[in-house]
C-alpha positions as CSV (number, residue, x, y, z in Angstrom):
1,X,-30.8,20.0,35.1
2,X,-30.0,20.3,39.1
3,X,-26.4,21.2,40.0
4,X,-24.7,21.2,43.3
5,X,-25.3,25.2,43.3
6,X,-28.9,24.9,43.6
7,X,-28.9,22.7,46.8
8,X,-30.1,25.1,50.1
9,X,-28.1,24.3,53.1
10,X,-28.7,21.6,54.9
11,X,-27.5,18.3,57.4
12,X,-24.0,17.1,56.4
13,X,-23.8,14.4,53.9
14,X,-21.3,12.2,52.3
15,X,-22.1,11.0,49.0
16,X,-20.7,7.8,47.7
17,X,-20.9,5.3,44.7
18,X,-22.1,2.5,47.5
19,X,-25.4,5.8,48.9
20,X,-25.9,6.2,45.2
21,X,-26.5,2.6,44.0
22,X,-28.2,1.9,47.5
23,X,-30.7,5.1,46.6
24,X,-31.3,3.7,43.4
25,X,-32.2,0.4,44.5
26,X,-34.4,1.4,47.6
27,X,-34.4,4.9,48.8
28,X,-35.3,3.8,52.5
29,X,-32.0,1.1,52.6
30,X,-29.6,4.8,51.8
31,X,-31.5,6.7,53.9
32,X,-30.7,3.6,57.1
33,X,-26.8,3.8,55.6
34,X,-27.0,7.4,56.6
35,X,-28.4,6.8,60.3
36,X,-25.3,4.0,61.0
37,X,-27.4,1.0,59.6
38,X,-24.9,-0.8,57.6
39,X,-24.7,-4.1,56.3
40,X,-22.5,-6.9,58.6
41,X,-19.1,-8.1,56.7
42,X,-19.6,-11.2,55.0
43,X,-17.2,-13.6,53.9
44,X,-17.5,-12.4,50.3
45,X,-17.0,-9.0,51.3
46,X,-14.6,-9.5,53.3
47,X,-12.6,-11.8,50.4
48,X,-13.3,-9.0,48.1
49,X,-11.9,-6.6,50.3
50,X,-8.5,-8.5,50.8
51,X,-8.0,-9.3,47.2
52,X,-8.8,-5.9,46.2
53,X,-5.6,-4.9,49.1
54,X,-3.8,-7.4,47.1
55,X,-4.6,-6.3,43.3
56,X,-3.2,-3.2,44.2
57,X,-0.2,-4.0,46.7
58,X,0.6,-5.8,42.6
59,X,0.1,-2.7,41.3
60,X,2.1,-0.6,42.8
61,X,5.0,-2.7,44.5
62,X,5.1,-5.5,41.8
63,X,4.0,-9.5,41.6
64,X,3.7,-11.7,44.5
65,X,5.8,-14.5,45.0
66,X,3.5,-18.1,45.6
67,X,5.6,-18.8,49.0
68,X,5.0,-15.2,49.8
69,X,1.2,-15.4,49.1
70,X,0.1,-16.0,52.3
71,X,2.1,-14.0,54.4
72,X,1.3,-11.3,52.5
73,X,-2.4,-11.6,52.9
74,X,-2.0,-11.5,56.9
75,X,-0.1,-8.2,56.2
76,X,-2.9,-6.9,54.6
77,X,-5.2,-8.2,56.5
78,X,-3.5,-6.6,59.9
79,X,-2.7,-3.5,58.1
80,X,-6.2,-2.4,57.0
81,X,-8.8,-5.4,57.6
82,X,-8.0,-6.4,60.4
83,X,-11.6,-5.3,62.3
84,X,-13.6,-7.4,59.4
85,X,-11.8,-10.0,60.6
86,X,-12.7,-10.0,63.8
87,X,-15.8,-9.8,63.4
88,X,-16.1,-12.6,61.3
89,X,-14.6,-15.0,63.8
90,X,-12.4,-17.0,60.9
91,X,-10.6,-20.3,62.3
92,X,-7.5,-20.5,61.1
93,X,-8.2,-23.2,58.5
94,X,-11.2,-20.9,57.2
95,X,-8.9,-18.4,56.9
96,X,-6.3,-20.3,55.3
97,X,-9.0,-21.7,52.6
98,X,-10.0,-18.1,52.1
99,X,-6.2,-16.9,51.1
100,X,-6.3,-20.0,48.6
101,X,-9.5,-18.5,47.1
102,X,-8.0,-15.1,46.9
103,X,-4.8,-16.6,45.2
104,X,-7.0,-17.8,42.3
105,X,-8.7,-14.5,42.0
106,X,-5.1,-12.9,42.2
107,X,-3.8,-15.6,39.2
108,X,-6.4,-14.3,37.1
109,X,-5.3,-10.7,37.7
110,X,-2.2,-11.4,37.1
111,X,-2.6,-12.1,33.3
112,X,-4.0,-8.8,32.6
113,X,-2.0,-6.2,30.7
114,X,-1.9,-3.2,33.1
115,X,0.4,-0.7,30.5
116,X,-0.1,2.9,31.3
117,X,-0.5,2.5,35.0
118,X,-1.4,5.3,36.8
119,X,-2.7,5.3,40.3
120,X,-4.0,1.8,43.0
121,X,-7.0,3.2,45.1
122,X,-7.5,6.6,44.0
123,X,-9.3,8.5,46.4
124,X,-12.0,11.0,45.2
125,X,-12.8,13.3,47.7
126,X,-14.4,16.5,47.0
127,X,-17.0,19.2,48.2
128,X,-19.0,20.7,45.5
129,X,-21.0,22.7,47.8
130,X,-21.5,23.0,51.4
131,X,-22.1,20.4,53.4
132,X,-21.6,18.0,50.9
133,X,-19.0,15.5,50.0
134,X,-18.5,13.4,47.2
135,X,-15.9,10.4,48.5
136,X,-14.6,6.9,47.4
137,X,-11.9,5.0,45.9
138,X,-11.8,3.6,42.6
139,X,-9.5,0.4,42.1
140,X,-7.3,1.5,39.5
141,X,-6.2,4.6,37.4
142,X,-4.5,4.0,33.7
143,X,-3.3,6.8,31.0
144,X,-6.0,6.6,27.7
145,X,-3.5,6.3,24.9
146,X,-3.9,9.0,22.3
147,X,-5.8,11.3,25.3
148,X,-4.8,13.2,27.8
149,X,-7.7,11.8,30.0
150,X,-7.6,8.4,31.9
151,X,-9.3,5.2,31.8
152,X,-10.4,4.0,35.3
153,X,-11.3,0.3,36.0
154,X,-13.2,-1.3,38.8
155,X,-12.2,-4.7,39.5
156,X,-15.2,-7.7,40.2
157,X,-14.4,-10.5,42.8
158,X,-17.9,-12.0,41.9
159,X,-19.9,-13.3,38.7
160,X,-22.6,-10.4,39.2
161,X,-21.8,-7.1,37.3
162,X,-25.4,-5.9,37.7
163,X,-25.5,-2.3,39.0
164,X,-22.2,-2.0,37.6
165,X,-23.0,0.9,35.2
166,X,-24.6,3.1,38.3
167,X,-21.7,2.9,39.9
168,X,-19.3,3.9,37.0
169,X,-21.9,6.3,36.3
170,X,-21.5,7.8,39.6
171,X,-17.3,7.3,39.5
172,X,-17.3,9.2,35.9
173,X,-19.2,12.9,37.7
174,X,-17.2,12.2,41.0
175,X,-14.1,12.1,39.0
176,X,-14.8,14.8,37.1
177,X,-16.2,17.1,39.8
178,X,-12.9,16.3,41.5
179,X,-10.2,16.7,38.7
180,X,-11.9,18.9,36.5
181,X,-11.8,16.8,33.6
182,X,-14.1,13.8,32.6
183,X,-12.4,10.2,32.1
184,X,-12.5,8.4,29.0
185,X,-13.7,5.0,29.9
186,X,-14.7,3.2,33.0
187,X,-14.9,-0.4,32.8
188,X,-16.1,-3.3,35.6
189,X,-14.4,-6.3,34.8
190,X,-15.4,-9.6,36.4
191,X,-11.8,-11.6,37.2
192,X,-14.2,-14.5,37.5
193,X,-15.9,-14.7,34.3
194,X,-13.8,-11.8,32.0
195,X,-16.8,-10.1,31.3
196,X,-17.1,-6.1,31.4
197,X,-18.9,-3.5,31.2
198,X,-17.7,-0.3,30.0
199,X,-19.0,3.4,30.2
200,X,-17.9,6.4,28.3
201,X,-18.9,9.2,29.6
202,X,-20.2,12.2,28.0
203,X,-20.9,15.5,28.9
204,X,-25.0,15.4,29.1
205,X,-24.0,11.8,31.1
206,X,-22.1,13.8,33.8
207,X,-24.8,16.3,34.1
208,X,-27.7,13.8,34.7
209,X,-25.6,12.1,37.4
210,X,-24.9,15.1,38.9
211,X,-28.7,16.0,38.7
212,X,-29.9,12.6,40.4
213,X,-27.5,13.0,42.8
214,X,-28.5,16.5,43.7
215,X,-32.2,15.4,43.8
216,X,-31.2,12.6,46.2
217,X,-29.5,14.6,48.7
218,X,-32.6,17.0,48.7
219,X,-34.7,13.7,49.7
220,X,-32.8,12.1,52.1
221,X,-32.5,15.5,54.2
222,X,-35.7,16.0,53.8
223,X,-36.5,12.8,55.3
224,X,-34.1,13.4,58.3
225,X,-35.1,16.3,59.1
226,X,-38.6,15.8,59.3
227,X,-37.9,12.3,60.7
228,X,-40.0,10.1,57.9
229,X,-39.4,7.1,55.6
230,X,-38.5,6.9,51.9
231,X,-40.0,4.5,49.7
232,X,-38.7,0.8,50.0
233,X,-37.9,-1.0,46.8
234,X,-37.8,-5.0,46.9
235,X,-35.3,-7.0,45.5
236,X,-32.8,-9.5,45.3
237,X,-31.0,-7.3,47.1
238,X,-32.9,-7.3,50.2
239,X,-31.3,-10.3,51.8
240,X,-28.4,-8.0,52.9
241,X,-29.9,-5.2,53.9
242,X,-29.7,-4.8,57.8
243,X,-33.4,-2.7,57.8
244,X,-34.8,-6.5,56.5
245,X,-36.4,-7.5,59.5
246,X,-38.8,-4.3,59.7
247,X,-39.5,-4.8,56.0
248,X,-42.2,-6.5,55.3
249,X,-41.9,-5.7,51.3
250,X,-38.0,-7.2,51.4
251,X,-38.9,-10.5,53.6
252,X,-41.7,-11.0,50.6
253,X,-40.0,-10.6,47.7
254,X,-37.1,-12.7,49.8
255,X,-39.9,-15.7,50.3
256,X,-40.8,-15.1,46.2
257,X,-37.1,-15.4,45.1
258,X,-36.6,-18.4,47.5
């Protein structure tokens, strides 16, 4: 199995759970993410980023009044979204429909237990050899009762938990690689539908992470350094992918699914 050690200098790269997923799903939509082609904020994304600010403002500072609700959704929206905003152009009566939508998401958060509470937005950040960086955030941190590992959970603003377990996959090495110690669970829980998946990880699990990982850093520098395409996968997934409109396999399977 490929480790980090056996990688051969090379172009800088940042590796996150959102490259690895990407990679798995089409090789050639990563490969754009690493040349600055990035999908445009939606208003999904953008709703799941503000209720994932407040899920963890919760978290760490303590339930949200109702008559404070709002208010405290255009703090976090000026303090760290502000930019998606923008760029959405939101009247004030979408944005106003959006906090109300948020608020629901944030009523259903609120009935679940969160004992052994750890950590809000735990940043992984680590370089397991050079020129390479493993970095990202996962939503929450908890003690594992009867361990001394941790449980980590990934909250889901949406009904879709598909490609879920890649990116707990992915969150389970990173973690590790970072701390030294592997968690004992990772869970994705939908706050829409209470449905979940869990991974526990084991020791061969980290180590064929870590292997595709490796292999996937290998490609893509390989591909920018001699300045060719990786292999594009179709999908469902297509219709966000800012490379569509010089994809002729995406805009078909987009016309099939349609």
């Amino acid at each position: 199995m490929a480790t980090f050690d056996d990688l051969a200098p090379g172009e800088s790269i940042t590796v996150s759970a959102t490259l690895y997923t990407t990679y798995r799903q089409c090789p050639q939509q990563a490969l754009g993410r690493l040349q600055g082609f990035y999908p445009p904020t939606t208003r999904a994304s953008f709703k799941g980023s503000l209720a994932h600010r407040i899920f963890a403002r919760h978290l760490e500072s303590g339930p949200i009044a109702p008559d404070d609700f709002e208010m405290v959704c255009r703090q976090e929206v000026g303090a760290n979204l502000g930019g998606a905003m923008s760029s959405l152009h939101l009247k004030p009566s979408d944005f106003r429909s959006l906090v109300t939508e948020v608020g629901d998401l944030y009523q259903r958060f609120d009935a679940i237990p969160v004992d052994g509470f750890l950590e809000a937005e735990a940043l992984l950040d680590h370089e397991p050899a050079s020129g390479v960086r493993l970095r990202g955030r996962v939503d929450a941190v908890f003690s594992d009762p009867g361990s001394d590992a941790v449980r980590i959970v990934d909250w889901k603003t949406g009904h879709d938990l598909e490609g879920s377990k890649p990116q707990l996959d992915f969150y389970a090495m990173a973690w590790t690689e970072t701390h030294g110690q592997q968690p004992a669970s990772l869970e994705a829980l939908s706050l829409r539908t209470g449905e979940k998946v869990v991974v526990e990880p084991s020791h061969s699990d980290i180590d064929r992470v870590k292997g595709e990982v490796v292999s996937m850093i290998e490609e893509l520098r390989t591909a920018m350094e001699s300045d060719t395409d990786l292999p594009r996968t179709a999908g469902p997934y297509c219709r966000w992918c800012p490379l569509l409109d010089d994809c002729s396999e995406g805009s078909v399977a987009l016309a099939i699914l349609a």
